[in-house]
N, C-alpha and C positions, 0 to 999 in steps of 0.2 A: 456453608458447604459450596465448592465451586461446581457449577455445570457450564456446558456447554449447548448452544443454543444457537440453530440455523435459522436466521429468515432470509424472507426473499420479498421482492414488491412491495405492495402498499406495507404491507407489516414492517417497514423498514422504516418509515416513518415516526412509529413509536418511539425508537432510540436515537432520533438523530441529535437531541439536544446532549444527551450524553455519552454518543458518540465523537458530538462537536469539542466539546470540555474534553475527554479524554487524548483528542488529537491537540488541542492544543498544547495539552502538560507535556507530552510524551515526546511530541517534535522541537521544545525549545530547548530538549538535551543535543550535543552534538553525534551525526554530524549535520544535522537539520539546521537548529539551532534557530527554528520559527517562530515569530514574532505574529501570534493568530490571532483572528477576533471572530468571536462568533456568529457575527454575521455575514465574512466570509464562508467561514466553517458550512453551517446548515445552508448556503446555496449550494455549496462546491456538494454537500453529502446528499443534496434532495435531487442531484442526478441518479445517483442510486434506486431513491423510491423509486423514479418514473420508468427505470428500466424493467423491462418483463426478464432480464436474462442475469439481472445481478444477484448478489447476497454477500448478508454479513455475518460473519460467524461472532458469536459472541462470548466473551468469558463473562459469567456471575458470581459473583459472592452473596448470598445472600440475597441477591435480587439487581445488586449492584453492578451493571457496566462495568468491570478490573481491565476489560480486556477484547480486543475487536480486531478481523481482518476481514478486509472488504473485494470484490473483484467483480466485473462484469463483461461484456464480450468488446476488446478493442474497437469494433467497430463503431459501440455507443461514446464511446471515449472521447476525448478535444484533440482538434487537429494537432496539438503539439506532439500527444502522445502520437499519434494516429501518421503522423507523414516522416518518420523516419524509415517505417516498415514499408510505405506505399513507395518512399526513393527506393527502398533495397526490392523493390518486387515482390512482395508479400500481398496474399490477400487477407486482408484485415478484417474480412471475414470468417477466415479458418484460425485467428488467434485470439485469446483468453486472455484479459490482462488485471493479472492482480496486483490489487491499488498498496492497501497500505497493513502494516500490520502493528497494533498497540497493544502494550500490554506493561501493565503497573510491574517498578522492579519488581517489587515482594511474591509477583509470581511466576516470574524467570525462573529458568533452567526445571522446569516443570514436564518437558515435552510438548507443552502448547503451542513454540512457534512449528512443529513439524505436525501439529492437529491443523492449524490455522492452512499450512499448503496443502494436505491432506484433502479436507473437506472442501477447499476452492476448484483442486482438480477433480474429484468427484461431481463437482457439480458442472465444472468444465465438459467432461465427459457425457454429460444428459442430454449439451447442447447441440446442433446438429450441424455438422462441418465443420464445428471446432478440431485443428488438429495439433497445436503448439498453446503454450501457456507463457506468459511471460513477465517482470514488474521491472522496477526499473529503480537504482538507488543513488542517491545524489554521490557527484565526487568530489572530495576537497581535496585539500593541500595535503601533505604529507605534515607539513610543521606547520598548522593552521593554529593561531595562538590561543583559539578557546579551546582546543582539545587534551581532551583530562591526559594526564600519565597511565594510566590504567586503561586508555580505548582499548577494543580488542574490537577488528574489523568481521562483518559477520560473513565474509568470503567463504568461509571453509565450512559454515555451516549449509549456504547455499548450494553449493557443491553438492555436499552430502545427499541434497534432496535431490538430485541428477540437473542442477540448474547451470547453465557455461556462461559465461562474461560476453556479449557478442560483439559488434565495433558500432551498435547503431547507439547514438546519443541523442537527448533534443536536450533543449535547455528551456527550466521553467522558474516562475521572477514569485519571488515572495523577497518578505525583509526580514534580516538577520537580529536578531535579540539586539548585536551591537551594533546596528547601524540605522539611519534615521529613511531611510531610502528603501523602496525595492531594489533587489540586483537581479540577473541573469544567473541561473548554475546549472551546471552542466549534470544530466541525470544519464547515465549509464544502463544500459539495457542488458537485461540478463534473459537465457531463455530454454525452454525442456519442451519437446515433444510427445504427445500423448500416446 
């Protein structure tokens, strides 16, 4: 049976090795296309634990990690994330930034990716000065040659949730399934006010 399951803090701890696994499977589809190790993985996710202001929502099966969407307050974030909004005049303390959101095919189109922004803005809202939410999704090529004939871009579901495309970008370096290298890509910032 699936439920869903908020923590926050230290509790956050418990799931990171299976939080780590599940990012890695779910990002080497395009247009990520992440080439992970878990011992990047569980540094990059024990930022989370250490935050008083993050959390992870989580899908279960049975007890099983299927499914996870992470966020905490910009401000705790890495300068990559952190200095596109500080060029445009933002205070990166009044914005919310949710990180990532996984979730095994088998339990798509379920309504879970609009639980997953749901309960991040929820918890957005408890914090104090919080006043904008925002994530941010890589951009590729149009005719990038690992991408399936079936992509379907998740623009329109974004939207739906009241989310706009805005022009602020940073670029962050991981390495591609196909290549032997980290590279630079360009990550696209979307964003909705509380």
């Amino acid at each position: 049976m699936t439920q869903i399951q908020v923590v926050t803090g230290a509790q956050i701890s418990e799931f990171l090795d299976a939080l780590a696994v599940l990012r890695i499977a779910i990002f080497r589809d395009f247009p990520y296309l992440y080439e992970g190790t878990l011992e990047y993985e569980k540094s990059y996710l024990s930022t989370y634990a250490k935050s008083n202001g993050a959390l992870v929502v989580l899908i279960l099966d049975d007890g099983k990690v299927v499914g996870a969407s992470t966020g905490l307050p910009l401000s705790e974030e890495t300068i990559e994330f952190k200095q596109p909004f500080i060029d445009a005049g933002y205070n990166v303390d009044e914005i919310f930034y949710c990180a990532e959101s996984v979730l095994l095919p088998a339990y798509r189109g379920r309504g879970l990716g609009k639980r997953f922004f749901e309960e991040r803005e929820a918890h957005a809202k408890q914090i104090e000065g919080i006043k904008h939410v925002c994530f941010c999704a890589v951009v590729r090529e149009e005719q990038h040659p690992l991408k399936p004939s079936d992509y379907k871009t998740l623009d329109p579901f974004w939207m739906s949730q009241g989310y706009s495309k805005t022009r602020l970008t940073c670029e962050y370096v991981w390495q591609d399934i196909d290549k032997s290298v980290d590279t630079a890509k360009t990550m696209q910032f979307w964003m909705k006010s509380l």
